[in-house]
N, C-alpha and C positions, 0 to 999 in steps of 0.2 A: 225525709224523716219528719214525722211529726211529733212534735214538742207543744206540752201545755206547761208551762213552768210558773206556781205560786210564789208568793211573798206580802209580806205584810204582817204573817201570823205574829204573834210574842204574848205575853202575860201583861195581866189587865186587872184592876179591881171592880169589882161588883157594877154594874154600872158606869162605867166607861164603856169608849170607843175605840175602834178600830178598822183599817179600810186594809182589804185584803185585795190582789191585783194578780191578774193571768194574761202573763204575755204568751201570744198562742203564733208559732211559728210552722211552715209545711203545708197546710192546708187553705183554703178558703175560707177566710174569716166570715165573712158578708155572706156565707152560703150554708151557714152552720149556726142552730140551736145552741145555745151555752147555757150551762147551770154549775153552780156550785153545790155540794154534795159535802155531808161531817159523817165522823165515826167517832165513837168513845168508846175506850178499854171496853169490849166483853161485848159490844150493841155490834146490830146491824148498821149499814152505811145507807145514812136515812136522807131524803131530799131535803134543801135549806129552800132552795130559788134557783127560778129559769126565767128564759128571756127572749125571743124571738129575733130572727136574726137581723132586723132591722130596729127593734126595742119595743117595737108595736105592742107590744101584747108582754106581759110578766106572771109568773106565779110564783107564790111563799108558800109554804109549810107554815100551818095556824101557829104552829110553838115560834114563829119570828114574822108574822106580820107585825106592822107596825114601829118594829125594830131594827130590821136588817132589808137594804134596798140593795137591789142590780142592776148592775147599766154595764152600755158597752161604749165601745169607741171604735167604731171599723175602721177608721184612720189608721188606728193605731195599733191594731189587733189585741183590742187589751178589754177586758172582761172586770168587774170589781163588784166586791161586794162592801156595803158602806154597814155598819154593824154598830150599833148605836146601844147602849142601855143596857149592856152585856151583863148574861146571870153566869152562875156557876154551871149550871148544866149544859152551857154552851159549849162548855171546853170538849176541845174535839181537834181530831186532827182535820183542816177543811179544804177537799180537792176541787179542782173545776174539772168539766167534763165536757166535749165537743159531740154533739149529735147529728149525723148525715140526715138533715131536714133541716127546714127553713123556720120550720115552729116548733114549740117546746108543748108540752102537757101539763096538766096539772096534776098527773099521776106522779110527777118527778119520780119517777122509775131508773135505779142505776141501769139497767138493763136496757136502757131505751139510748143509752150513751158508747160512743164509739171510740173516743181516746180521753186521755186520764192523765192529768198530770201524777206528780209524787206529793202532793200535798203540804200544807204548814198549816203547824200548829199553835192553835189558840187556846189559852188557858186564863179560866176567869177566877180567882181568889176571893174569897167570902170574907 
């Protein structure tokens, strides 16, 4: 059975920080693409960041460069997104997602992902 299970999410003002973590159990960690992936009431479930399975190579979605970083830890099977400077349109519920490949796109395509956690949710206040 594979398991992506989030944490970290909670509420935040304007510009704060917050470090979001997917422990990913079942699978091949070190053989799998990872990204994190948000949804807001009413929107599509749009790409944040991906990562390649050894960290080689990363891509952001332009509304979070420079703001929100990914890394992994194949030690440890654990996946993070480091989320810095946080707006209010950030607030989303935000899932990680495992890809059968070795590398990630910069399409960040949900459709390009194979298993899915159940997400947590971050909520930025103005």
């Amino acid at each position: 059975l594979v398991q992506l299970v989030e944490s970290g999410g909670g509420l935040v003002q304007t510009g704060g920080s917050l470090r979001l973590s997917c422990t990913v159990n079942g699978l091949r960690f070190d053989t799998h693409a990872m990204a994190w992936f948000r949804q807001a009431p009413g929107k599509e479930r749009e790409g944040v960041s991906c990562i390649d399975w050894d960290g080689g190579n990363t891509y952001s979605s332009d509304s979070v460069k420079g703001r929100f970083t990914i890394s992994r830890d194949n030690t440890k099977n654990t996946l993070t997104l480091q989320m810095n400077s946080l707006k209010p349109e950030d607030t989303a519920m935000y899932y990680c997602a495992a890809r059968r490949s070795y590398v990630c796109s910069d399409s960040l395509a949900p459709n390009e992902y194979n298993y899915w956690g159940q997400g947590t949710q971050v909520t930025v206040s103005s």
